[in-house]
DRENLUMLUM-548986 format. One record per residue (C-alpha): residue in three letters; x, y, z. Coordinates in steps of 0.001 Angstrom, whole numbers, padded with zeros to 6 digits, always signed. Layout:
N
ALAXYZ;...
***
This chain:
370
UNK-003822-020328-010703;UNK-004751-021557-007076;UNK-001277-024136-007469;UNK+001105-021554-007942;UNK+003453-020444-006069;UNK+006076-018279-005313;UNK+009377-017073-002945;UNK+010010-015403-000077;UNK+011884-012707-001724;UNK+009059-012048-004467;UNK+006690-011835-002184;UNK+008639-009015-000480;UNK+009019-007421-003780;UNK+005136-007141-004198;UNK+004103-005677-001035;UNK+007156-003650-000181;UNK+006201-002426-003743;UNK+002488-002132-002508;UNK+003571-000922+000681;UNK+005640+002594-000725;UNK+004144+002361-004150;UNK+002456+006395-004233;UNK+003292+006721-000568;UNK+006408+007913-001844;UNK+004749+010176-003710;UNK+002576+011791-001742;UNK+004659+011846+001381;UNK+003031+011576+004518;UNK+003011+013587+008027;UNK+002265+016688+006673;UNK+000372+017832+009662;UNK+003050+017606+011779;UNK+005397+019504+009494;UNK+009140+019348+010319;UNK+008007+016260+012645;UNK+006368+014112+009301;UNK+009781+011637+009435;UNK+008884+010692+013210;UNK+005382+010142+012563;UNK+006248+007430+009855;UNK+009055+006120+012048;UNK+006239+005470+014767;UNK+003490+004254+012290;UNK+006459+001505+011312;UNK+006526+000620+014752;UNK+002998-000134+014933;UNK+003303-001623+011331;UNK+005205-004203+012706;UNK+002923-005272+014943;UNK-000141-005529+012753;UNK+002281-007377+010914;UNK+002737-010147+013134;UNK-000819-009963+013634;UNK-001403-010927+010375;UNK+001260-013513+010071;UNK-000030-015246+012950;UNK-003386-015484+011247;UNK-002007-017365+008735;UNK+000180-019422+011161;UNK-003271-020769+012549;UNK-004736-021789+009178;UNK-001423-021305+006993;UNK-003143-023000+003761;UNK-006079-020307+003787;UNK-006403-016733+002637;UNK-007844-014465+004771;UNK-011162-014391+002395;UNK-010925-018594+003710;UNK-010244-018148+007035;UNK-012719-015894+008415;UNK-015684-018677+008262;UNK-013240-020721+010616;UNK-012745-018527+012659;UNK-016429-016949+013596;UNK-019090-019300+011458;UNK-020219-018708+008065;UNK-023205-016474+009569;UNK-020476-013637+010696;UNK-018086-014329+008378;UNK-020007-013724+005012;UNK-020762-010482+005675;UNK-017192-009475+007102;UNK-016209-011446+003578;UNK-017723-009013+001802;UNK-016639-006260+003514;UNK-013162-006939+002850;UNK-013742-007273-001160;UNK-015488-003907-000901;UNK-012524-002540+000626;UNK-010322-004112-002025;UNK-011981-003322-004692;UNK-012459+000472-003646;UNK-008991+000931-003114;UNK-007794-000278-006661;UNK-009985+002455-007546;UNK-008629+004925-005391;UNK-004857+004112-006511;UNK-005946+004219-010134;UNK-007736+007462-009674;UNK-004490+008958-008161;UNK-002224+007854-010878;UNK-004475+008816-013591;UNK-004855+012533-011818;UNK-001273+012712-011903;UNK-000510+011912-014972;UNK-003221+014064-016800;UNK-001887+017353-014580;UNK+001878+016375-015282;UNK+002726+015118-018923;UNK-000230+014092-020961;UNK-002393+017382-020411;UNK-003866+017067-023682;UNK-005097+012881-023102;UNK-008844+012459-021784;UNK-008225+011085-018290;UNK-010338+008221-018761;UNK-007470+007196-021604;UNK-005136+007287-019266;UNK-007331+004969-017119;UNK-008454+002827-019371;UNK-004799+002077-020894;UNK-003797+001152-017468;UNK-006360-000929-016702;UNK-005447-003167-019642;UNK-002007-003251-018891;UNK-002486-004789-015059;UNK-005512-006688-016539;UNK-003050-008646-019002;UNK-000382-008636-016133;UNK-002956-010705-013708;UNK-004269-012613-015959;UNK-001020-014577-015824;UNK-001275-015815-012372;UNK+000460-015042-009549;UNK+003845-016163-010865;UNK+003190-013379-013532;UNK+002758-010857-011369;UNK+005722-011299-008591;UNK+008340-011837-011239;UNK+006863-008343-012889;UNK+007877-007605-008822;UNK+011032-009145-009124;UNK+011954-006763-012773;UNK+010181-003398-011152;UNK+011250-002834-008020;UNK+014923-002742-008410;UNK+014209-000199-011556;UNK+012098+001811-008713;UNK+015048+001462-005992;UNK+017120+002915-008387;UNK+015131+005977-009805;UNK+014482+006754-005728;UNK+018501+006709-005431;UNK+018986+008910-008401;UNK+016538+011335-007414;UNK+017557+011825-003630;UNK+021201+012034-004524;UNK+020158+015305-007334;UNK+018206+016340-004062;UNK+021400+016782-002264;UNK+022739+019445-005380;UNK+019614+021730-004901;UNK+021025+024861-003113;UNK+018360+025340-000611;UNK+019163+021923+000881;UNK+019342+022040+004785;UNK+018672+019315+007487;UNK+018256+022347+009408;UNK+014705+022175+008188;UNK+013810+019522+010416;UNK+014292+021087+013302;UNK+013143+021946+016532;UNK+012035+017933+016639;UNK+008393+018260+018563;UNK+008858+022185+018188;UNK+004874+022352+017847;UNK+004573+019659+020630;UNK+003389+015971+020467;UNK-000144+016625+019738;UNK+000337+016989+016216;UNK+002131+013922+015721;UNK-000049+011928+018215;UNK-003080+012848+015779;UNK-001079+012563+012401;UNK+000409+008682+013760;UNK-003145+007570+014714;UNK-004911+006791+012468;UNK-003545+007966+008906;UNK+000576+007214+009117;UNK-000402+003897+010731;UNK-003274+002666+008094;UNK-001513+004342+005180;UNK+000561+002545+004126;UNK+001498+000152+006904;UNK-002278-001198+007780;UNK-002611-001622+003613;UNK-000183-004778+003957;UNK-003445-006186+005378;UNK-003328-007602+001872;UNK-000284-009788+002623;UNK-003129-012606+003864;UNK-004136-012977+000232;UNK-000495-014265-000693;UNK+000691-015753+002267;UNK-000836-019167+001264;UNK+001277-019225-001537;UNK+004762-019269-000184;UNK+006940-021961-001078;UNK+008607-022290+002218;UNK+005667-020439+005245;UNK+008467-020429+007689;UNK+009755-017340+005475;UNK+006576-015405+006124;UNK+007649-014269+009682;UNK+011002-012734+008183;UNK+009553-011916+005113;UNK+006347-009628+006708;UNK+008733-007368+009206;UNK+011516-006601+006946;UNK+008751-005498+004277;UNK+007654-003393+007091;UNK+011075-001807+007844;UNK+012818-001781+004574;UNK+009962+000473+003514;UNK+009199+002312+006637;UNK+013001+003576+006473;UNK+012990+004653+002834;UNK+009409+006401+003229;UNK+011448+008311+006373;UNK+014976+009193+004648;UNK+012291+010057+001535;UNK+010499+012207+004069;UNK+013955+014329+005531;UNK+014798+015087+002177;UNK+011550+016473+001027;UNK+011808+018736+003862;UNK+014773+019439+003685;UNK+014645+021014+000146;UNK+011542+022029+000586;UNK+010910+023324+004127;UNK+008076+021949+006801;UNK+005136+024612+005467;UNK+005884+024040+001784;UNK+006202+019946+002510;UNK+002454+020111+004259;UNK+001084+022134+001662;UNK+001498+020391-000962;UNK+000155+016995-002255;UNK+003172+016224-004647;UNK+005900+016815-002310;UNK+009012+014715-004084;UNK+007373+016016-007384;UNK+008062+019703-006277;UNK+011296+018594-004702;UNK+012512+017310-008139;UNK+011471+020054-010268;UNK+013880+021977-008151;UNK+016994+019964-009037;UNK+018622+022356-011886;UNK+022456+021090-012518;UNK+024529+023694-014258;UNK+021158+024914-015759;UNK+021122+022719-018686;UNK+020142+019352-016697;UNK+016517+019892-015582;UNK+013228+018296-015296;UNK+014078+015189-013809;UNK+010751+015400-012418;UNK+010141+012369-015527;UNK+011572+009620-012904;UNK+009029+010385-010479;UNK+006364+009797-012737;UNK+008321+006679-013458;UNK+008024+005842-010074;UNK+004349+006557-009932;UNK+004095+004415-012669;UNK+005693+001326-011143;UNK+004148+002106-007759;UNK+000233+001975-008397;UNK+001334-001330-010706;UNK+002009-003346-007228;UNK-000558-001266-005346;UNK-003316-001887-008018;UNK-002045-005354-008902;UNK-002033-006188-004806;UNK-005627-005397-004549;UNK-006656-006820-007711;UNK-005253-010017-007179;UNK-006739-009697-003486;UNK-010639-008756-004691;UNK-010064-011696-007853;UNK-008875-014298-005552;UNK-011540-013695-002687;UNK-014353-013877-005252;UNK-013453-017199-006805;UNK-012723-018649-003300;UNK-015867-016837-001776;UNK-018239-018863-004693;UNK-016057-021645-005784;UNK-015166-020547-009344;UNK-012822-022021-011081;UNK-012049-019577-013735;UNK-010136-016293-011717;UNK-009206-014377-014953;UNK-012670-013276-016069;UNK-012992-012407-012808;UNK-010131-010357-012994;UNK-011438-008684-016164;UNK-014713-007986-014484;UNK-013070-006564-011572;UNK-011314-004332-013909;UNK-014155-002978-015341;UNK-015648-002002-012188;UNK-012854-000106-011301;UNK-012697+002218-013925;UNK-015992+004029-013424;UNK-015528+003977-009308;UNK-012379+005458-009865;UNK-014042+008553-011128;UNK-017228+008388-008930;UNK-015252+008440-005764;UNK-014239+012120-005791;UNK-013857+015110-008605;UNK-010563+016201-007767;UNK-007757+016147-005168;UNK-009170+018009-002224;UNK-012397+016070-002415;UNK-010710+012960-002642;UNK-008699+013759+000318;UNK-012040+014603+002480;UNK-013052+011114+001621;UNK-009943+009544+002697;UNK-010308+011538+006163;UNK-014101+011003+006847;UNK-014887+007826+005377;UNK-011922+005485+004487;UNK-009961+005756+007490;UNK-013051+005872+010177;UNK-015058+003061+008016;UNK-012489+001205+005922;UNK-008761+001272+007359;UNK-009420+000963+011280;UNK-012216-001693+011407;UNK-010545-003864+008135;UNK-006656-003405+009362;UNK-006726-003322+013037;UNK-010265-003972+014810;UNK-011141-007765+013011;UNK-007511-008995+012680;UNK-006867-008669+015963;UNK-010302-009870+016794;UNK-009770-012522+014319;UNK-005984-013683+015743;UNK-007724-013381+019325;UNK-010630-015692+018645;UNK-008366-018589+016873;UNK-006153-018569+019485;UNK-008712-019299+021504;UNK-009910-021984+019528;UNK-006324-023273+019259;UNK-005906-023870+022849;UNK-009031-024585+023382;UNK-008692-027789+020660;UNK-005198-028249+021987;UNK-006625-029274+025810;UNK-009554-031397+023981;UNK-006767-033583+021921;UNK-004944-033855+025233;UNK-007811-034912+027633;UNK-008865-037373+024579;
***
């Protein structure tokens, strides 16, 4: 599985995939009301960045994960630990995405199915899907995403037909000030989803032509920070700011709204279809990134049971993390952005790209003066 290898343009598939999956969703911004589209237009910004970060890292040791790298960079001593941390982090937030789509499945269409069915059944699925390989799994990108583009079309354009529609909604622009977005940018529209790419250093290695991954890593970044902004002015547009920041589901709520001639309703079935396809990349992403790290981490040779046992540990976190919604959510705010997303997205890569550029000048001057 370590020898395959795949394009520029799947690999954008699977983390622009990752990248919006339930983002678009859940929406983002809510804090900041009318002002949510500018605090995901600003969180692209520094998206991009991390970004390059990122690709950089894998410009200095462009065979290597990141799982690989990080014993380069600061000594097996430092780096096991840090190693760890990062499959941790993986692993947890499979669980996370899987707990979401399973929650919103059970209170939307299969009311009557034991959540941990719905769990389970999923968990096969992207178990069989990654047990393929890499290949597998970005040409399951390639077939996906344009069925998700398309159900994200069709939905915004029935958005337009809903009779409270009114751009109006978004305005004044900073009518509560810049305080609120300030605090809504950093940390959660920046780590969520933008920071998540993170996981892009688990595929990079595997790029038939690495002078794509430049290209390939910002317009991931853009392409999805502008549909997870027009997604965010029509949510509150139909909706309004205080309905949009109340509640968790915004396109959801959006949707059921759409009634056409009142005999074409309930088109609320392609979000769930989007839902659907979304935690399969974001899932699959971290999955693949947890599976690989292992078997690179202690030398295996055989990444599918791995795979299978990572699987398996996911289902029970999934339900251990929180109960419901609102405790999930406190989680997210006290302990995965604080503990997880800041030191894992931003603090070590940067530390990371710092130190091995360092060490690439530094062995630059020796080959010279030698």
């Amino acid at each position: 599985m370590d020898q395959q290898k795949i394009s520029a343009l799947q690999l954008f598939y699977v983390i622009i995939g990752f990248e919006v999956g339930n983002k678009l969703i859940f929406g983002g911004g809510g804090s900041a009301k009318q002002d949510a589209w500018l605090t995901i237009l600003i969180g692209m910004v520094f998206g991009m960045i991390l970004m390059l970060i990122y690709v950089k890292l894998s410009d200095y040791y462009p065979g290597d994960t990141l799982i690989q790298m990080i014993p380069k960079i600061i000594g097996k001593y430092l780096g096991y630990p840090i190693i760890l941390y990062y499959l941790c982090y993986f692993t947890f937030l499979a669980s996370t995405a899987c707990r979401d789509f399973s929650d919103l499945i059970y209170s939307t269409i299969l009311t009557d199915t034991p959540m941990p069915v719905i769990t389970v059944s999923f968990m096969v699925l992207m178990i069989y899907c990654l047990s393929g390989g890499v290949e597998a799994f970005a040409r399951m990108g390639e077939a996906v995403f344009p069925i998700y583009i398309f159900s994200l079309i069709v939905i915004w354009i029935l958005l337009f037909t809903v009779p409270g529609f009114t751009i109006n909604n978004l305005a004044p622009i900073l009518g509560n000030g810049v305080n609120p977005v300030v605090k809504t940018v950093f940390p959660y529209e920046i780590t969520f989803p933008f920071g998540e790419t993170v996981i892009i250093t688990m595929f990079l290695p595997l790029l038939y032509k690495k002078k794509h991954a430049r290209k390939a890593g910002l317009a991931i970044i853009l392409i999805g920070g502008v549909l997870l902004v027009t997604n965010t002015i029509i949510n509150i547009s139909v909706l309004g700011p205080e309905i949009y920041s109340q509640t968790p589901y915004p396109l959801m709520r959006a949707t059921r709204m759409v009634s056409i001639a009142d005999f074409l309703e309930r088109f609320d079935a392609l979000v769930i279809l989007m839902m659907v396809a979304g935690v399969f990349f974001k899932v699959g992403g971290w999955m693949y990134g947890v599976s690989v790290g292992i078997t690179q981490l202690f030398n295996l040779k055989n990444q599918r049971s791995i795979i299978l046992a990572i699987g398996t540990i996911i289902i029970p976190l999934s339900f251990l993390y929180a109960d419901n919604y609102s405790e999930a959510r406190d989680v997210g705010i006290k302990f995965i952005h604080p503990y997880l997303h800041i030191p894992l997205q931003m603090i070590i890569p940067i530390v990371l790209v710092l130190i091995a550029f360092i060490r690439n000048k530094f062995n630059l001057k020796s080959s010279q003066n030698g």
